[in-house]
PyMOL Python script that loads the backbone (N, CA, C, O; Angstrom):
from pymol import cmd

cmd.read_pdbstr("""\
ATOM      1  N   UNK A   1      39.803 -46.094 -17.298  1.00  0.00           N
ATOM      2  CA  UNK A   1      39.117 -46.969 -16.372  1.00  0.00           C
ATOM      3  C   UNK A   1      39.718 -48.367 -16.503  1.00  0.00           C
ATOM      4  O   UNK A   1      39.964 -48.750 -17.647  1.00  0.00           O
ATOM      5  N   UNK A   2      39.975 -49.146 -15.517  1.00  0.00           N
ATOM      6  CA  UNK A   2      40.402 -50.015 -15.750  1.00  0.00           C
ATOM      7  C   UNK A   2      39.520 -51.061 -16.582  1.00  0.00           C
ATOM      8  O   UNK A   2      38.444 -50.762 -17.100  1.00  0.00           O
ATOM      9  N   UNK A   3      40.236 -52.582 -16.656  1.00  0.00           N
ATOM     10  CA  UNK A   3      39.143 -53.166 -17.651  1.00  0.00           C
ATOM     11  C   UNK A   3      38.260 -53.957 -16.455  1.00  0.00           C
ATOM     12  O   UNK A   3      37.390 -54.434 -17.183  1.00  0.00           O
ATOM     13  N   UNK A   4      37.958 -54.349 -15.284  1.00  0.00           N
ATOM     14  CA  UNK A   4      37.239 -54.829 -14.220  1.00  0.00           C
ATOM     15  C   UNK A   4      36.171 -54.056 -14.451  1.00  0.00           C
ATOM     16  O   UNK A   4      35.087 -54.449 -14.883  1.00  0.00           O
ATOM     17  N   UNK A   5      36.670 -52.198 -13.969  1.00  0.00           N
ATOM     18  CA  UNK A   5      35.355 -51.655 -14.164  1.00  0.00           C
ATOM     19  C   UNK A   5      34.634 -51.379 -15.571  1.00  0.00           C
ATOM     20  O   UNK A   5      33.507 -50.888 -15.517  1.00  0.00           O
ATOM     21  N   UNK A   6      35.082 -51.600 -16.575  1.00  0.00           N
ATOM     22  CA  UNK A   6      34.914 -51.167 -17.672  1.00  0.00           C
ATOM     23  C   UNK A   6      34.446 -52.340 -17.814  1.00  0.00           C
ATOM     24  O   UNK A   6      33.714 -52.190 -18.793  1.00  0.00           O
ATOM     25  N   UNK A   7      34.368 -53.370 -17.518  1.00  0.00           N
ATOM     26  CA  UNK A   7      33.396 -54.890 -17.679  1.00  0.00           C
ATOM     27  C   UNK A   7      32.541 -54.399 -17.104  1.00  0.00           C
ATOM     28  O   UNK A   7      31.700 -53.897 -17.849  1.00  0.00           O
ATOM     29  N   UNK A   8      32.237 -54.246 -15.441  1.00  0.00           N
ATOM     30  CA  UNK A   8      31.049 -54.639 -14.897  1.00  0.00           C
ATOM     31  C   UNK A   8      30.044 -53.300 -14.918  1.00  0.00           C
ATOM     32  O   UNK A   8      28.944 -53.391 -14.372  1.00  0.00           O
ATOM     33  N   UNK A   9      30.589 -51.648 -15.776  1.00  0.00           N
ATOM     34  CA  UNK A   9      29.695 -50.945 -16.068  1.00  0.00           C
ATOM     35  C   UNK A   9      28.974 -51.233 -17.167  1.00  0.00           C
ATOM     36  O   UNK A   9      27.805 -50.848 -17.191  1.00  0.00           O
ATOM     37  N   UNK A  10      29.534 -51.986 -18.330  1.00  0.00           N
ATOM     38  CA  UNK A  10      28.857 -52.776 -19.087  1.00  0.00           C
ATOM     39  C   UNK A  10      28.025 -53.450 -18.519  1.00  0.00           C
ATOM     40  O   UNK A  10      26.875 -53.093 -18.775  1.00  0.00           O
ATOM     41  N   UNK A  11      28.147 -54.568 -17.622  1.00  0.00           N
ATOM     42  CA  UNK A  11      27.357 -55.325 -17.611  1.00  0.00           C
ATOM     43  C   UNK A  11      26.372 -55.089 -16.847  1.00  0.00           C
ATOM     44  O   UNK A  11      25.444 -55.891 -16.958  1.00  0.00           O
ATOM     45  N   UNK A  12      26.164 -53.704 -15.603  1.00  0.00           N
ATOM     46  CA  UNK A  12      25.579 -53.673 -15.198  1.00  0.00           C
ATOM     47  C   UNK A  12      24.139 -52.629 -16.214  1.00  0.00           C
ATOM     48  O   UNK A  12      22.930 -52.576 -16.443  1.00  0.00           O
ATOM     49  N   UNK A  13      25.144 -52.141 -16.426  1.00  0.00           N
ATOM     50  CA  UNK A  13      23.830 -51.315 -17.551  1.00  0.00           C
ATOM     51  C   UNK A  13      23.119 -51.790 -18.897  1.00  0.00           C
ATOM     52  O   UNK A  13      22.158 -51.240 -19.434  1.00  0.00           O
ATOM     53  N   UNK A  14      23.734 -52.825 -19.287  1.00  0.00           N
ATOM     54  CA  UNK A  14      23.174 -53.719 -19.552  1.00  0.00           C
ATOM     55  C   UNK A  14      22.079 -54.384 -19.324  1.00  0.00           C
ATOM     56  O   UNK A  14      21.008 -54.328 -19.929  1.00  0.00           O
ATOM     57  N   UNK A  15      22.543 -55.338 -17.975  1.00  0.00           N
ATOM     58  CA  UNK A  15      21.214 -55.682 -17.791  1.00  0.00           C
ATOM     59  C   UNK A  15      19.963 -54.981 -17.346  1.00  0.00           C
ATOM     60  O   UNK A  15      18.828 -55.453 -17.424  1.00  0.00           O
ATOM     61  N   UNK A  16      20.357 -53.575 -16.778  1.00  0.00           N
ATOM     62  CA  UNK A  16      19.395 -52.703 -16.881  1.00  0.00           C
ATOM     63  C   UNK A  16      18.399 -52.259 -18.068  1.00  0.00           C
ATOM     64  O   UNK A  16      17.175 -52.388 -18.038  1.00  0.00           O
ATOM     65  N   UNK A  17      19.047 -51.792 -18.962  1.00  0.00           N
ATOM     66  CA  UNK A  17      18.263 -51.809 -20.151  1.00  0.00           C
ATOM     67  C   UNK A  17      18.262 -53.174 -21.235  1.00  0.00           C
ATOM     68  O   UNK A  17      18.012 -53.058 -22.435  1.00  0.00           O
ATOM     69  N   UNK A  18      18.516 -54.180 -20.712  1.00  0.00           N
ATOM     70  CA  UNK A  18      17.526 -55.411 -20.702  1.00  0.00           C
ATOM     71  C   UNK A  18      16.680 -55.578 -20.559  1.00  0.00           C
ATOM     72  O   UNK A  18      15.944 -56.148 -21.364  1.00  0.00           O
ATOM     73  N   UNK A  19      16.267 -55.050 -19.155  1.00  0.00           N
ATOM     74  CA  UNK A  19      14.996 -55.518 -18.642  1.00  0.00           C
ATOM     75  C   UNK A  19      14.218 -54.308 -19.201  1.00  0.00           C
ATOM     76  O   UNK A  19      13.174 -54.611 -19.779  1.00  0.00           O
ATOM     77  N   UNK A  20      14.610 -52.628 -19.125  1.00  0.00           N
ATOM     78  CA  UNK A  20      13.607 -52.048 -19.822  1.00  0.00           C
ATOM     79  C   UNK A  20      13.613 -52.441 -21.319  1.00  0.00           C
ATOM     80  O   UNK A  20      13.548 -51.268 -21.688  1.00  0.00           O
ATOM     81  N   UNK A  21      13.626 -52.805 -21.935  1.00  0.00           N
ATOM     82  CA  UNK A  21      13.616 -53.302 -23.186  1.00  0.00           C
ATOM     83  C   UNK A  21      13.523 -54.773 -23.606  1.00  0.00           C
ATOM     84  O   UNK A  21      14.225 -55.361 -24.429  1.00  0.00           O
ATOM     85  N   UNK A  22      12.597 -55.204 -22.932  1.00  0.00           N
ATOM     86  CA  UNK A  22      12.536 -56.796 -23.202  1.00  0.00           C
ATOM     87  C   UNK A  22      12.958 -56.950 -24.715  1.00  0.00           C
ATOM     88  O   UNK A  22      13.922 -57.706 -24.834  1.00  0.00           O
ATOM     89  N   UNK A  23      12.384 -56.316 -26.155  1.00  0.00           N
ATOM     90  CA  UNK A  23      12.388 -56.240 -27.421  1.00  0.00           C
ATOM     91  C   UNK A  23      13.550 -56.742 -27.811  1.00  0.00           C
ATOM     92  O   UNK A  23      13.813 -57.446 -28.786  1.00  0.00           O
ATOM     93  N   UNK A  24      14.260 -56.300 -26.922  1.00  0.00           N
ATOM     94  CA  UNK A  24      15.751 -55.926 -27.329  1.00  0.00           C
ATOM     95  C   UNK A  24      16.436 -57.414 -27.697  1.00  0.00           C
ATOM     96  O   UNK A  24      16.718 -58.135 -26.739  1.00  0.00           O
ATOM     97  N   UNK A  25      16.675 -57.829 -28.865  1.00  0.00           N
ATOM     98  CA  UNK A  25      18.231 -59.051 -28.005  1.00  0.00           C
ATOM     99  C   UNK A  25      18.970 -58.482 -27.081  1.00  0.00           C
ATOM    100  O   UNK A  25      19.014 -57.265 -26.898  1.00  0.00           O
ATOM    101  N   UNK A  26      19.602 -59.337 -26.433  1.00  0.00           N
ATOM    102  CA  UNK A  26      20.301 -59.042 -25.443  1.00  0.00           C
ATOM    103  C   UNK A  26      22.112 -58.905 -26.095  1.00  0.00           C
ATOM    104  O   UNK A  26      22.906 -58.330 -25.350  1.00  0.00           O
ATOM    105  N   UNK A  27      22.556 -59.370 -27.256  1.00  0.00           N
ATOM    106  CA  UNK A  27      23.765 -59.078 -27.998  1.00  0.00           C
ATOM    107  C   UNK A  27      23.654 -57.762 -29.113  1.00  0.00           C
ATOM    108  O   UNK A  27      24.470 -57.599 -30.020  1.00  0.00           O
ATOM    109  N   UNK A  28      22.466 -56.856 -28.853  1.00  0.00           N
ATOM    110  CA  UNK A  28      22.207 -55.581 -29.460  1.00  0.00           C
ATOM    111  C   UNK A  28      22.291 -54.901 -28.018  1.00  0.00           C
ATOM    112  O   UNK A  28      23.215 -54.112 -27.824  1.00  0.00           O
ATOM    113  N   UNK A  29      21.389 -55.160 -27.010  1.00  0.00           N
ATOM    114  CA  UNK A  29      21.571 -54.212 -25.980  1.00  0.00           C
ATOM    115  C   UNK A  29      23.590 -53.685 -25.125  1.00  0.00           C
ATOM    116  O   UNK A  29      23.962 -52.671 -24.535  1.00  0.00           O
ATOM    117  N   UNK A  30      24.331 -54.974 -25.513  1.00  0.00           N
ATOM    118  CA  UNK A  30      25.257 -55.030 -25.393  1.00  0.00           C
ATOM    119  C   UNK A  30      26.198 -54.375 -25.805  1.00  0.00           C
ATOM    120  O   UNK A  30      27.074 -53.755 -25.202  1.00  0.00           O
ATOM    121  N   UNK A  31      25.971 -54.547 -27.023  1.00  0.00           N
ATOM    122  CA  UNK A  31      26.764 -53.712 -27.915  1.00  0.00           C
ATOM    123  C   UNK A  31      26.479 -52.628 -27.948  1.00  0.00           C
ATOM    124  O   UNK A  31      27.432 -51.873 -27.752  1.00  0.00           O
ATOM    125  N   UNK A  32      25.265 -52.026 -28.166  1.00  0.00           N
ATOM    126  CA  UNK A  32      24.876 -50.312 -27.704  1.00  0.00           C
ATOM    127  C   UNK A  32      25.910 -49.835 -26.772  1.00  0.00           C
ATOM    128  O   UNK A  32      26.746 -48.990 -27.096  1.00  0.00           O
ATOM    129  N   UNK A  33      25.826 -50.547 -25.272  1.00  0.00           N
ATOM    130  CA  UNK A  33      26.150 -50.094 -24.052  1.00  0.00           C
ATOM    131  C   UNK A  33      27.477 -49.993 -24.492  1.00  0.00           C
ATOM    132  O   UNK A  33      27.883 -48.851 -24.277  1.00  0.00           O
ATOM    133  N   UNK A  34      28.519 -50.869 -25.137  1.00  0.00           N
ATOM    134  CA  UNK A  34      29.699 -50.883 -25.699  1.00  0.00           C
ATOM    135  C   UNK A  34      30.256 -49.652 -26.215  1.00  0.00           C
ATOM    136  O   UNK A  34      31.283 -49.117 -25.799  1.00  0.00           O
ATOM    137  N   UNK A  35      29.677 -49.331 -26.943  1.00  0.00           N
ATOM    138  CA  UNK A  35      29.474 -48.498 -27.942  1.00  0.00           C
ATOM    139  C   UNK A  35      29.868 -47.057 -27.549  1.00  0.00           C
ATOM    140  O   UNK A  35      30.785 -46.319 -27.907  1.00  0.00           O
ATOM    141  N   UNK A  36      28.896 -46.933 -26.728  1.00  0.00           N
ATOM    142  CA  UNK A  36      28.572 -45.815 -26.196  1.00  0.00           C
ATOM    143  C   UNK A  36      29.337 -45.283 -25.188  1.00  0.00           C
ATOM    144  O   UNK A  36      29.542 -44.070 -25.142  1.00  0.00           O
ATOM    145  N   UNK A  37      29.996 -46.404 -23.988  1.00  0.00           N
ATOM    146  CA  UNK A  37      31.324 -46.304 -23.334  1.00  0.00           C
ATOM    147  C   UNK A  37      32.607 -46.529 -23.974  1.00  0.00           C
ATOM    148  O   UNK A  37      33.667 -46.276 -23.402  1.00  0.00           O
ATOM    149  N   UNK A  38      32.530 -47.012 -25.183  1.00  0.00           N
ATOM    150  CA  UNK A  38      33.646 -46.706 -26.129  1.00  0.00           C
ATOM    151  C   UNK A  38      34.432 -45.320 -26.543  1.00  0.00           C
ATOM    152  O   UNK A  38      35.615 -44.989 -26.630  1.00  0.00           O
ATOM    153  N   UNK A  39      32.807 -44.508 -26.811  1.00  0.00           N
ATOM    154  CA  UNK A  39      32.444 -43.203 -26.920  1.00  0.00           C
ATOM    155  C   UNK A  39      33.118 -42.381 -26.285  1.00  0.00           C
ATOM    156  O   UNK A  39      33.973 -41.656 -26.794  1.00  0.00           O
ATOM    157  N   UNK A  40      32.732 -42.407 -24.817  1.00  0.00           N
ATOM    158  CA  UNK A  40      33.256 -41.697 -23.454  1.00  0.00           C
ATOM    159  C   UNK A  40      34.490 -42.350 -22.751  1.00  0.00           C
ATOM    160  O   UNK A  40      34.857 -42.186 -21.588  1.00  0.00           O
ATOM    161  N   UNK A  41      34.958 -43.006 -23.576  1.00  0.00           N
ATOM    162  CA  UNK A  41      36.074 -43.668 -22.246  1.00  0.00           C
ATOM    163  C   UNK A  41      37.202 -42.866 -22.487  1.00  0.00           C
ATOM    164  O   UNK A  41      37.729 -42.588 -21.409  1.00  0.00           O
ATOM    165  N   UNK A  42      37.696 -42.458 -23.282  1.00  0.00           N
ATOM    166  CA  UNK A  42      38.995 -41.507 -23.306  1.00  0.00           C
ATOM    167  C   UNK A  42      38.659 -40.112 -23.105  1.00  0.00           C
ATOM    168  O   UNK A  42      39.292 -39.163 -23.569  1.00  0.00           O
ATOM    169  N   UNK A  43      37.448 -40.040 -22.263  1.00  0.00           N
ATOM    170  CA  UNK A  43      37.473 -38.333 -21.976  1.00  0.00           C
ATOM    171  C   UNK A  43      37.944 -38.200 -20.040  1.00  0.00           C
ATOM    172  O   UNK A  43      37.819 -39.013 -19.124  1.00  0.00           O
ATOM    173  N   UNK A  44      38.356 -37.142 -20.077  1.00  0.00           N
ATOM    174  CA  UNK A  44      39.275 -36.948 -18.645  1.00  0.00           C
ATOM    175  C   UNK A  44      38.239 -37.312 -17.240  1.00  0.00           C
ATOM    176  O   UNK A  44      38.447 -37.916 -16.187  1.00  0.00           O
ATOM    177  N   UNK A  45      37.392 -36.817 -17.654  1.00  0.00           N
ATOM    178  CA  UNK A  45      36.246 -36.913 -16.294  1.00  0.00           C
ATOM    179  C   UNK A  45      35.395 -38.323 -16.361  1.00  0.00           C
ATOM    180  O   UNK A  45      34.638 -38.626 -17.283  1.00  0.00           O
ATOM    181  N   UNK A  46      35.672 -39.112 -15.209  1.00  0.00           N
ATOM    182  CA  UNK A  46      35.124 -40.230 -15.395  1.00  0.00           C
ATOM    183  C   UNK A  46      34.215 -40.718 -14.864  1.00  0.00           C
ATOM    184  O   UNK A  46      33.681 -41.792 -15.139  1.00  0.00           O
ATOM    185  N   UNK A  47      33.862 -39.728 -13.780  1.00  0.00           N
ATOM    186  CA  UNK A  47      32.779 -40.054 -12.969  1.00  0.00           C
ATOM    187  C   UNK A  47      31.232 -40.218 -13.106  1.00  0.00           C
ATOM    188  O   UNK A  47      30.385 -40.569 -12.284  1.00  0.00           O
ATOM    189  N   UNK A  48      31.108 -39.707 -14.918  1.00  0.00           N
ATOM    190  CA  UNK A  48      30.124 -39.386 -14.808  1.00  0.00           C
ATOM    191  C   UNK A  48      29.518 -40.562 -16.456  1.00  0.00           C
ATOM    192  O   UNK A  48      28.547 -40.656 -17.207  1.00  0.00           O
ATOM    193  N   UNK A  49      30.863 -41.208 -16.236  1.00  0.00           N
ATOM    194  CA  UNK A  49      30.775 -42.274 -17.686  1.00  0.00           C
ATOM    195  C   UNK A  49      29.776 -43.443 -17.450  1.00  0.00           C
ATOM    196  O   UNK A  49      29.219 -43.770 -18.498  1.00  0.00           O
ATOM    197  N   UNK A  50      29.336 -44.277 -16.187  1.00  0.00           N
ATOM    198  CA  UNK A  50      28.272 -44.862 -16.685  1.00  0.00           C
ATOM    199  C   UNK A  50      26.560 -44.497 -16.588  1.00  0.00           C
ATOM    200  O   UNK A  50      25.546 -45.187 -16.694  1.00  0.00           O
ATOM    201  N   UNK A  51      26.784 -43.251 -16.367  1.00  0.00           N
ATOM    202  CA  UNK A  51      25.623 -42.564 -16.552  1.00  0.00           C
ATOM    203  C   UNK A  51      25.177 -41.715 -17.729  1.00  0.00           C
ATOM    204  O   UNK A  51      24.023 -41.404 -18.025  1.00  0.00           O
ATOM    205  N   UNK A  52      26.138 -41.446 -18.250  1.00  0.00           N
ATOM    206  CA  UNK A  52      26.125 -41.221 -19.763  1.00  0.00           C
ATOM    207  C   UNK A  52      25.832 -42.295 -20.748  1.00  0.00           C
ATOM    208  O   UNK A  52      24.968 -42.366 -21.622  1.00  0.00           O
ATOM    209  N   UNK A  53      27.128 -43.421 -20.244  1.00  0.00           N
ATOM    210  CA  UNK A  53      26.514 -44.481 -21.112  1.00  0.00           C
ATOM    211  C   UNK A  53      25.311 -44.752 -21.486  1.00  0.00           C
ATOM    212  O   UNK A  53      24.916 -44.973 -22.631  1.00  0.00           O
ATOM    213  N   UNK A  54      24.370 -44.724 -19.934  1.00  0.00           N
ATOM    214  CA  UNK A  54      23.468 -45.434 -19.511  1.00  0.00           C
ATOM    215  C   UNK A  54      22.450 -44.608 -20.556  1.00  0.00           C
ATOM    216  O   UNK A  54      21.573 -45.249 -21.134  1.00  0.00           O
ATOM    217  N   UNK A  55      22.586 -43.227 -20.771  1.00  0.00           N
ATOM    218  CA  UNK A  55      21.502 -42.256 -20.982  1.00  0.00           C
ATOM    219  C   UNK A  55      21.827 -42.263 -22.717  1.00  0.00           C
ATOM    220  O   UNK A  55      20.847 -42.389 -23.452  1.00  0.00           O
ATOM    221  N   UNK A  56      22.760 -42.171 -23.143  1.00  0.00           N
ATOM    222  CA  UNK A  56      23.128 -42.424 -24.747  1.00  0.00           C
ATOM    223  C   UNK A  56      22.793 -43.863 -24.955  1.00  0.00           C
ATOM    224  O   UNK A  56      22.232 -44.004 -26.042  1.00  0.00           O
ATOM    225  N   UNK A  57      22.934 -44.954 -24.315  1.00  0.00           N
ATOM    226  CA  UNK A  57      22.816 -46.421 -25.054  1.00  0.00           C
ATOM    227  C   UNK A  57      20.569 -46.453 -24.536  1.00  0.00           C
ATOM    228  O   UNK A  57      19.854 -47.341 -24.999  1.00  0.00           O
ATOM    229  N   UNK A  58      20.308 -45.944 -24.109  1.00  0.00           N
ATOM    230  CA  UNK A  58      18.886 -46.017 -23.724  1.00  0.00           C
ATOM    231  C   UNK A  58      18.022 -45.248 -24.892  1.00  0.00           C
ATOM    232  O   UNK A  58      17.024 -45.684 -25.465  1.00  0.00           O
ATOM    233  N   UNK A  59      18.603 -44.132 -25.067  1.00  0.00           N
ATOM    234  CA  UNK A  59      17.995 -43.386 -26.506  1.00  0.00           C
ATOM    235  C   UNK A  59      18.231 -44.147 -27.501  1.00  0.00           C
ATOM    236  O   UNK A  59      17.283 -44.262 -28.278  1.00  0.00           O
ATOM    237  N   UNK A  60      19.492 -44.909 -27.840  1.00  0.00           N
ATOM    238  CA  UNK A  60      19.212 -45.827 -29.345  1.00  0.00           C
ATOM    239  C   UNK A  60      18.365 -46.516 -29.303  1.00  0.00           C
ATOM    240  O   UNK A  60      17.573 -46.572 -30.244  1.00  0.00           O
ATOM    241  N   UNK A  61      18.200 -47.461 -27.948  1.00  0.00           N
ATOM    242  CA  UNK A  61      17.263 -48.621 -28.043  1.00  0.00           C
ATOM    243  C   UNK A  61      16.215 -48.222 -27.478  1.00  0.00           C
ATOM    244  O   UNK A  61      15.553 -49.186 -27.093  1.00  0.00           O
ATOM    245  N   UNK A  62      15.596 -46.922 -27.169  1.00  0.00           N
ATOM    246  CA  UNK A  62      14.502 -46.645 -27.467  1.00  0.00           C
ATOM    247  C   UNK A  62      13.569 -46.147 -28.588  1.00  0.00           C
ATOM    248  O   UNK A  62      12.348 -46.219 -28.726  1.00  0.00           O
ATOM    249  N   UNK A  63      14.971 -45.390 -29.666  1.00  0.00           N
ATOM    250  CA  UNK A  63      14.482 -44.805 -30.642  1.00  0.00           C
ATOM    251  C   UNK A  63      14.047 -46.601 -31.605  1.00  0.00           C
ATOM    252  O   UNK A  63      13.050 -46.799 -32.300  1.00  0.00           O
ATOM    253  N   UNK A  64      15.086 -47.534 -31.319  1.00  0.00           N
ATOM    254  CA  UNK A  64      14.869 -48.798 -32.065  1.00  0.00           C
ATOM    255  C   UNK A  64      13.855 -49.848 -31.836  1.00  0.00           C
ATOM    256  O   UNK A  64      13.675 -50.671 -32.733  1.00  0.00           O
ATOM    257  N   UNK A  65      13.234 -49.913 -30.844  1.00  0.00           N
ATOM    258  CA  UNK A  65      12.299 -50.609 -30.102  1.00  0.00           C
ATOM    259  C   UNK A  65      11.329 -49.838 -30.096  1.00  0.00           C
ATOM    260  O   UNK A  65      10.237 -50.396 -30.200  1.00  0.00           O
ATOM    261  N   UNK A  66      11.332 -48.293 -29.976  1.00  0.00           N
ATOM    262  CA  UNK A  66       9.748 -48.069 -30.138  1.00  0.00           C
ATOM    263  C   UNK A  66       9.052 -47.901 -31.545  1.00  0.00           C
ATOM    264  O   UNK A  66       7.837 -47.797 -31.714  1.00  0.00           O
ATOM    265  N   UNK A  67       9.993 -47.892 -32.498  1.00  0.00           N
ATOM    266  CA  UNK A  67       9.920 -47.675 -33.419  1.00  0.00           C
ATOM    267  C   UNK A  67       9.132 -49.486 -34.032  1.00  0.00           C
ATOM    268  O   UNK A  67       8.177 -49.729 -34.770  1.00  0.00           O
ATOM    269  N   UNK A  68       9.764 -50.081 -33.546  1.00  0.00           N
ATOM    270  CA  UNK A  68       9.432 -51.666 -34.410  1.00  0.00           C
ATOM    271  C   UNK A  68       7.911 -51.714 -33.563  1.00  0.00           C
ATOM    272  O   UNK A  68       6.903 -51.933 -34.235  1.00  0.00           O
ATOM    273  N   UNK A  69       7.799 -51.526 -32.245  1.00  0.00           N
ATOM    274  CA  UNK A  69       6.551 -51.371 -31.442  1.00  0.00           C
ATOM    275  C   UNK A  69       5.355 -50.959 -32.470  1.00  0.00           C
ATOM    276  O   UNK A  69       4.420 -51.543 -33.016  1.00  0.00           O
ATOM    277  N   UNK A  70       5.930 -49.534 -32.437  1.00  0.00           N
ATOM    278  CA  UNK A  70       4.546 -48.786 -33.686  1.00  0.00           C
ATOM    279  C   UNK A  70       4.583 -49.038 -34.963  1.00  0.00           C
ATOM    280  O   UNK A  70       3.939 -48.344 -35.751  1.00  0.00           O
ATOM    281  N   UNK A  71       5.415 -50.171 -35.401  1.00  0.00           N
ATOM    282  CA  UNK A  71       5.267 -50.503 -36.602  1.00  0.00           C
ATOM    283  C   UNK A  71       4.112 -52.045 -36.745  1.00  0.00           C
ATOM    284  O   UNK A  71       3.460 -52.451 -37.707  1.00  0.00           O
ATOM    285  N   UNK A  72       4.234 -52.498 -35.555  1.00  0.00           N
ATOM    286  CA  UNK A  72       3.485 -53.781 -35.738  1.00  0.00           C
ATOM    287  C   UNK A  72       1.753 -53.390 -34.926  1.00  0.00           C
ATOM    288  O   UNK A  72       0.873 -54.251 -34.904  1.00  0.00           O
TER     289      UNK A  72
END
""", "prot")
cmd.dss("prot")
cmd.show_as("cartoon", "prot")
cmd.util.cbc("prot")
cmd.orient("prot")
């Protein structure tokens, strides 16, 4: 993927699970999303990479945010 799109699928999913995750910093939600398209970016089929992202970087920071939730 080039790096244009490989910025703005970051950034758009990002600020998506920003907003579901107010909890979140926003330089953790980032890096998840990073992370996670880091993950998938050298696999052949690409069409289906920021929706994966989207669905792998949403389970960390849900397992991490709901977790601090039911702790307080």
């Amino acid at each position: 993927m080039e790096d244009t799109e490989k910025h703005d699928t970051i950034t758009k999913v990002s600020d998506l699970l920003a907003a579901r995750y107010p909890d979140a910093p926003r330089p953790v939600v980032v890096r998840v999303v990073t992370e996670e398209y880091e993950t998938l970016d050298a696999g052949r089929i690409r069409t289906y990479i920021p929706t994966l992202v989207e669905h792998g970087a949403r389970n960390k920071l849900h397992r991490e945010f709901s977790r601090r939730n039911r702790e307080t």
